[in-house]
C-alpha positions in Angstrom: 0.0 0.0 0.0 1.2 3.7 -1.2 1.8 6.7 1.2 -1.4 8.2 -1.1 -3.8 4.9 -0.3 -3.7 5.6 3.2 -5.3 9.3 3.2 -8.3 7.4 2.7 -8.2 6.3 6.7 -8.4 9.6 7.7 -11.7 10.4 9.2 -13.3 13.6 6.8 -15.5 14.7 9.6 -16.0 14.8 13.4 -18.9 14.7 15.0 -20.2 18.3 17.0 -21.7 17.8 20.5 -24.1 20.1 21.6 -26.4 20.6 25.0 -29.2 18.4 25.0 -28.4 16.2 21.9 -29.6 13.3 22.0 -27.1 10.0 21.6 -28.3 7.5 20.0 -26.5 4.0 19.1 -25.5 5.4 15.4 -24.5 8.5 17.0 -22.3 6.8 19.5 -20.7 4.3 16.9 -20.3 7.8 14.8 -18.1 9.3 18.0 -16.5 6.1 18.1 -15.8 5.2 14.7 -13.9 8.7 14.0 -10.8 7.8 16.8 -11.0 3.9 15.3 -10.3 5.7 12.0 -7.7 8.2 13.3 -6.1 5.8 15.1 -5.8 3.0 12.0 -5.1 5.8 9.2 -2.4 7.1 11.9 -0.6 3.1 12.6 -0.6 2.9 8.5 0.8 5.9 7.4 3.3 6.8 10.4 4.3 3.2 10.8 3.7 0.2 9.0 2.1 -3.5 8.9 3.4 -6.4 9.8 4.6 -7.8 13.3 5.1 -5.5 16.5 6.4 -8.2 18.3 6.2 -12.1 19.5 4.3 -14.5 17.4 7.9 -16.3 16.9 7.3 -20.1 15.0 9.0 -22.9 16.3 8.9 -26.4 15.3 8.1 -29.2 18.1 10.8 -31.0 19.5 11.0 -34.4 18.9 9.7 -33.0 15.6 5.9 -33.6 14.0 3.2 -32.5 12.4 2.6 -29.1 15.0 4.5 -25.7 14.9 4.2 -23.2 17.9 3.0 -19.6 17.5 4.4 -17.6 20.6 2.1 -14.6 22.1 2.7 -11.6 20.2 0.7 -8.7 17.9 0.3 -7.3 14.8 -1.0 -4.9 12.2 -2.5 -5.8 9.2 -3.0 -3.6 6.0 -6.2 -2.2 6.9 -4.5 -0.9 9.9 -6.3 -3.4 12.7 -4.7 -4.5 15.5 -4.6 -8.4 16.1 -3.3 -9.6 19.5 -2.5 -13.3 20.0 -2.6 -13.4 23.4 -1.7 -17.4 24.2 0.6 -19.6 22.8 -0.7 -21.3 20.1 -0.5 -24.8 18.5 -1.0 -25.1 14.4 -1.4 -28.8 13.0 0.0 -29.2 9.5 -1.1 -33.0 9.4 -4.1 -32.4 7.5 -2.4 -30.7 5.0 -1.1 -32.0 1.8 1.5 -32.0 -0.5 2.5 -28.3 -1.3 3.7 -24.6 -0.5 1.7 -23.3 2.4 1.9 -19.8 4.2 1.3 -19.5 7.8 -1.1 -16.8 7.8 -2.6 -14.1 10.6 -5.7 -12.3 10.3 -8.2 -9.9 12.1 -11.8 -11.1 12.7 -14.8 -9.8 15.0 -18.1 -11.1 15.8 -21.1 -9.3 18.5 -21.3 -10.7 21.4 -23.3 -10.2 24.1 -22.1 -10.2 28.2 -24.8 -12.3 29.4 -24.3 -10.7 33.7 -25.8 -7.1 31.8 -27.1 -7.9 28.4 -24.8 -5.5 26.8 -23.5 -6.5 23.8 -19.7 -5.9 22.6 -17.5 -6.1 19.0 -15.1 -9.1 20.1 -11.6 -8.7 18.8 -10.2 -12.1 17.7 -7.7 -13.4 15.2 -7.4 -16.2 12.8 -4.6 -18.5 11.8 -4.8 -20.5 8.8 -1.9 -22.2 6.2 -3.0 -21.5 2.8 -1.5 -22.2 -0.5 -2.7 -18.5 -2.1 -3.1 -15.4 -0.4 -7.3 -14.9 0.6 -8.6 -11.8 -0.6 -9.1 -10.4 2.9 -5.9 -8.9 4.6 -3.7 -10.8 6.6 -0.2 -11.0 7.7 2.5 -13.6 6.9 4.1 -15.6 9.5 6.2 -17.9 8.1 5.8 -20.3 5.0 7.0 -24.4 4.3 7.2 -26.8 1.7 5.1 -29.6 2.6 6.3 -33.3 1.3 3.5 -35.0 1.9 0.4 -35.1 4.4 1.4 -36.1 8.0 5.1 -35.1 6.8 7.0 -34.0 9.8 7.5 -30.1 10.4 11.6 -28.7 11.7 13.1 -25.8 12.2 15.7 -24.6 9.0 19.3 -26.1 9.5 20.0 -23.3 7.5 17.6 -20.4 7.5 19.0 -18.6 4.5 18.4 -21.8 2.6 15.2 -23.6 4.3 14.4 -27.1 2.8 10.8 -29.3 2.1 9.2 -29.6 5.5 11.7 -26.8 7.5 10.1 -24.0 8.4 11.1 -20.8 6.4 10.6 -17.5 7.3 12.3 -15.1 4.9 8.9 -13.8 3.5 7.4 -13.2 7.5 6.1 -9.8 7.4 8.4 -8.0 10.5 8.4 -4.8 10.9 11.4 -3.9 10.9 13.1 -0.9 8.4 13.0 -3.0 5.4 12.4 -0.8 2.2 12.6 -3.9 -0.4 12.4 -7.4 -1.1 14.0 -9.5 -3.8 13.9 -12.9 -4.7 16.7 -14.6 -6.5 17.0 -17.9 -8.3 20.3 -19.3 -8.4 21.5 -21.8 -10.7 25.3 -23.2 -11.2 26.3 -25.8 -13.9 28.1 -27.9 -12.1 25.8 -28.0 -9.6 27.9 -28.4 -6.8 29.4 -25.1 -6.6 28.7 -25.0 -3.2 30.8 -21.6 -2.7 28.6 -19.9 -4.7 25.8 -20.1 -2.3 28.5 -18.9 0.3 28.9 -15.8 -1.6 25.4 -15.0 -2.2 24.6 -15.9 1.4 27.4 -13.3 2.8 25.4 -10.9 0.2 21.8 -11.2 1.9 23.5 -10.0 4.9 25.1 -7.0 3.8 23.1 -5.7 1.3 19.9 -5.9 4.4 23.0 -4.0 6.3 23.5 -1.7 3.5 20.1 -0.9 2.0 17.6 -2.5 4.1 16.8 -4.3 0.9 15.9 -7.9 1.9 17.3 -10.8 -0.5 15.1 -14.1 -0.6 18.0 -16.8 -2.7 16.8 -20.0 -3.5 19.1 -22.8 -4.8 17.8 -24.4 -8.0 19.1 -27.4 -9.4 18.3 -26.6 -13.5 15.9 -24.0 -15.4 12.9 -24.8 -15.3 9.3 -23.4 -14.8 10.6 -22.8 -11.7 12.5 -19.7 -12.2 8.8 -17.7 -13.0 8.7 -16.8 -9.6 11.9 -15.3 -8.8 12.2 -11.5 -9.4 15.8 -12.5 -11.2 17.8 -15.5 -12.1 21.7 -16.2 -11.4 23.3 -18.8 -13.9 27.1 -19.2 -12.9 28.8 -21.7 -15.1 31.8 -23.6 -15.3 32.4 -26.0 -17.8 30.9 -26.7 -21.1 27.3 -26.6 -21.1 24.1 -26.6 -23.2 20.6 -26.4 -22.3 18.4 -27.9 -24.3 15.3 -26.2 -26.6 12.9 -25.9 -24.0 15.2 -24.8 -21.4 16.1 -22.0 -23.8 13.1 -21.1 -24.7 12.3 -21.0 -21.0 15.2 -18.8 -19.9 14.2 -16.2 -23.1 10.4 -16.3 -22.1 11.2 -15.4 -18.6 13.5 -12.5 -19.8 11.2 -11.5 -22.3 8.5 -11.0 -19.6 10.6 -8.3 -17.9 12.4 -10.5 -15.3 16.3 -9.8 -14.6 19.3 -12.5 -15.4 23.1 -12.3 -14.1 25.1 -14.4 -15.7 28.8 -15.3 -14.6 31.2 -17.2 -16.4 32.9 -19.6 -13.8 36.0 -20.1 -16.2 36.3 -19.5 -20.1 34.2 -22.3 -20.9 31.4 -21.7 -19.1 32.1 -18.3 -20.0 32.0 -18.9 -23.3 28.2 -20.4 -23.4 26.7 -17.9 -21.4 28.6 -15.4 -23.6 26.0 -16.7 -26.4 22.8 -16.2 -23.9 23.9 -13.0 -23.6 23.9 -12.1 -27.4 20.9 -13.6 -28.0 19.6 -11.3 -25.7 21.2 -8.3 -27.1 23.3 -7.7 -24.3 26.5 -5.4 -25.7 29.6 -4.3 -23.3 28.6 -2.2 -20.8 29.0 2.0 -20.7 29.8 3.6 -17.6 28.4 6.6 -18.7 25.3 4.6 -20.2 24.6 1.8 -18.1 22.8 2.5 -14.5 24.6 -0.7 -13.1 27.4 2.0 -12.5 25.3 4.3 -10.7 22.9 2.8 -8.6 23.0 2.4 -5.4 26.6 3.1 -5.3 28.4 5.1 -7.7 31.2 3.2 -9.6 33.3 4.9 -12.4 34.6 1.6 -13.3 33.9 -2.3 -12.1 36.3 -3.8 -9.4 39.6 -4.2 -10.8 39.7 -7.8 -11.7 36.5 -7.0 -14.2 38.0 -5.6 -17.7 35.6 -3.7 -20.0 35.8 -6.4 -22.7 34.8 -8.9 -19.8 31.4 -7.5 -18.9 28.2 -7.2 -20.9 24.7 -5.9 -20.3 21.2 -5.1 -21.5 18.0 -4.2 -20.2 18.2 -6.3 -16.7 20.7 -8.5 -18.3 24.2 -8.7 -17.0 26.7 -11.1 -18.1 30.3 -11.1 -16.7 33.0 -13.4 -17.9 35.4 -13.0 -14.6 34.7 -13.2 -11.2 31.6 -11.7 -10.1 30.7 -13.7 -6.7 34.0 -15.1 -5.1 34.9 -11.7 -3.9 31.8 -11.7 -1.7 33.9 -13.8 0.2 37.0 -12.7 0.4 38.8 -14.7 -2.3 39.7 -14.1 -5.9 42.2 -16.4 -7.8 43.5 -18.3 -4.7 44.0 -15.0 -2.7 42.4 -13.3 0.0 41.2 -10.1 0.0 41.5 -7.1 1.4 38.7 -5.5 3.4 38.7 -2.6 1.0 38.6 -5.1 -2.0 35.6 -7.1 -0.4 33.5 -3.8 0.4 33.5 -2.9 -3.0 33.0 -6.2 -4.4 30.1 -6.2 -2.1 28.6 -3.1 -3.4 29.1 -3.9 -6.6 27.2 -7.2 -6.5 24.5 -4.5 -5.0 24.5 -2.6 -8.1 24.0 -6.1 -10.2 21.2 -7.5 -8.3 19.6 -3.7 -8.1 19.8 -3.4 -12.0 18.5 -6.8 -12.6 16.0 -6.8 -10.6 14.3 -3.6 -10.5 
């Protein structure tokens, strides 16, 4: 929601007393509904949604089918406030095979105190895992990857890389001062380039250090239809490689559609095959002066020094690089370590890739 959607919360009129008026129920809901108003214009435009605080997920221990919602509260986008005031237990093991998101939303219902007959709006909340997003508002807790029903729910070995049946929560909606959110597929031929995954791991941290811009990397194992729900797509290659047809016209279709690809030669082979994606893409060698990967966030007048001109190619959220783009991020480059200088502009540099590919 824009800063401009949320003017509609504000209350256009308050209600005038005067002596001897008489207060009816809609005229008492009016008095009341003008501070509910205020109040949720004033959470959604001088804060934000998403969690205030608690409603931590954990997995049971010896693990099974139940996860365990801590106390906590939240805001969702119509600016209510939903308090979860117990600890809660969520079953999974009627749940299929599948993606599901661990969802919180706001609900009320009348109710009536039965000691004075008076009746009263109860607050309550809803929890509920659901493949797609309902059309009502609600707030993400967490997410998994179900294997199968029954299938036995643990917390992420790795949280930067959560597997089937682990608990992942990358996309769970905290408030904190996060300005942007990117999701990145990342593919290697071999696929075992397991310090590739080190680099780009070292990246999510800095760049939510640096920018407050959140990176969501998910390891794939090949293109396929896979990569349509990833903001951009790594290939890092080493090697000969082909993909077939279908792969191909995958990887074009996705581009085509106004998704972003990096592509990194591993060594002059793998170089070499990428260099060919590029081409077909129109990708031509980069322009300081031209090309926004120089500019933004961080201002570059020229790549890091082991990137020659002839070595580095782009086009419309297309970069292709034939030298190394992600082993800095680590602190290595051709068997040597780095300097901290060297890694912080490696760093930021890999900022400026992932900003121009996928913005």
């Amino acid at each position: 929601m824009n800063d401009s959607a949320k003017i509609k919360y504000y209350p256009k009129r308050s209600l005038k007393a005067y002596d001897g008026m008489s207060v009816t129920a809609d005229i008492w809901e009016m008095a009341h509904d003008e501070h509910r108003d205020d109040m949720r214009a004033h959470i959604l435009s001088m804060h934000k949604p998403g969690i205030i605080c608690g409603l931590e997920i954990r997995a049971n221990s010896p693990a099974d089918h139940y996860v365990f919602i801590s106390p906590g509260a939240a805001v969702d986008d119509n600016g209510h406030v939903i308090i979860v005031d117990q600890t809660i237990a969520y079953d999974f093991g009627d749940e299929g095979s599948g993606a599901y998101k661990l969802l919180l939303g706001y609900a009320e219902h009348e109710k009536e105190i039965s000691e004075t007959k008076v009746k009263v709006m109860q607050h309550e909340y809803i929890i509920a895992a659901r493949q797609t997003l309902p059309k009502q508002s609600v707030v993400e807790l967490g997410r998994v990857l179900i294997s199968g029903k029954g299938a036995s729910i643990r917390d992420a070995k790795d949280p930067l890389q959560p597997r089937r049946d682990e608990l992942d929560l990358r996309y769970r909606e905290d408030r904190t001062d996060i300005r942007d959110r990117i999701t990145v597929g990342v593919v290697t031929y071999p696929s075992d380039n397991d310090w590739v995954y080190k680099s780009w791991s070292i990246l999510i941290k800095e760049m939510e250090t640096m920018l407050k811009t959140r990176l969501i990397v998910d390891v794939l194992p090949e293109i396929d239809d896979r990569i349509n729900s990833y903001d951009m797509v790594y290939i890092g290659a080493a090697g000969s490689f082909n993909l077939d047809a279908s792969q191909t016209a995958m990887l074009k279709n996705y581009y085509n559609n106004g998704k972003g690809l990096l592509l990194e030669g591993l060594d002059s082979e793998g170089g070499k095959a990428l260099r060919k994606i590029a081409e077909s893409l129109k990708a031509v060698q980069a322009d300081p002066e031209r090309d926004e990967l120089f500019h933004q966030p961080f201002f570059f007048r020229i790549p890091p020094e082991q990137i020659t001109a002839d070595k580095l190619f782009c086009a419309e959220k297309l970069v292709f690089c034939n030298a190394s783009l992600t082993l800095p991020w680590c602190g290595e480059l051709n068997d040597d370590l780095l300097h901290r200088e060297e890694i912080r502009t490696n760093l930021e540099w890999g900022a400026n890739l992932v900003t121009y590919c996928a913005r």
